[in-house]
N, C-alpha and C positions, 0 to 999 in steps of 0.2 A: 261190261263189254269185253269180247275174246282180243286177245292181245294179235297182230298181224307179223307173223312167220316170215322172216326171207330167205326162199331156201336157193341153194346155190344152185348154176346149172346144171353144174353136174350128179346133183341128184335127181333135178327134174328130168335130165337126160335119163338116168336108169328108169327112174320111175313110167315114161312114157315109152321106154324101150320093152320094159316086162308085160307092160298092158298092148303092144303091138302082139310081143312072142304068142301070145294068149298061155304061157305053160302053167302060169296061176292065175288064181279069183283075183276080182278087186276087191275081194274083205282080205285077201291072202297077203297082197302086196298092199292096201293100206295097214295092217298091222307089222310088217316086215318095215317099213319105211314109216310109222307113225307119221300118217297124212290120211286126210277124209275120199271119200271115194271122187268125189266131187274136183276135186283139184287133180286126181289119177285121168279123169275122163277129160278134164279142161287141156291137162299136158301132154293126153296122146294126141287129141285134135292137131295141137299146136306144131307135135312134129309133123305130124301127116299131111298139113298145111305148108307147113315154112320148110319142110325137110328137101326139098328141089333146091332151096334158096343155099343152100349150104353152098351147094357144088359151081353157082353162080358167081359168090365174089373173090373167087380167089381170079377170075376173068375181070372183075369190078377191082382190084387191088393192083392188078398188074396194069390195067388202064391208066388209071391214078400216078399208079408210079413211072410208066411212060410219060403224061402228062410235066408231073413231075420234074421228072429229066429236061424234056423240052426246057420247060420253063428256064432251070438253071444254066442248061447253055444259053439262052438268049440273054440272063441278067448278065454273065460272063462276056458277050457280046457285047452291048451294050457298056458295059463298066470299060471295057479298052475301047471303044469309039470315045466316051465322054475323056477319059485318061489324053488319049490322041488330040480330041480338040482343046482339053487344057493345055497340053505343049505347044499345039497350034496355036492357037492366042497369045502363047504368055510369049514366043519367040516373032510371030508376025504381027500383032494387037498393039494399039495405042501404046 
């Protein structure tokens, strides 16, 4: 049984970038990058597909980290209300 290759993005990035350029074969650029044709053709889909998606989460990132933000002002909130009623209680309480 053939042994399963992990190859990093950033070759599958060249590799799916040279088969968009069209300026070589896919025999060209699977001997240039030792990889089968098969996985050339699977990785240009892949960008051709998901490549919109790039320019999408840094909108998705900056969300998150607004979100974020919120959040920690309100725990900061929150922690000096609870601080406040601790004094409250322990100077007016039983």
């Amino acid at each position: 049984m053939a042994r399963k290759t992990n190859y990093e993005n950033g070759i599958k990035f060249k590799v799916a970038l040279a088969a968009i350029k069209n300026d070589q074969t896919y025999d060209e650029i699977s001997t240039q990058f030792n990889i089968s044709k098969s996985l050339i053709t699977k990785w240009r889909d892949e960008l051709l597909k998901k490549g919109a998606d790039i320019y999408g989460k840094k909108s998705i990132a900056s969300n998150n980290e607004l979100t974020e933000q919120k959040l920690y002002q309100q725990i900061g909130q929150l922690t000096m209300e609870v601080d406040f009623l601790k004094k409250f209680l322990s100077k007016y309480g039983k």
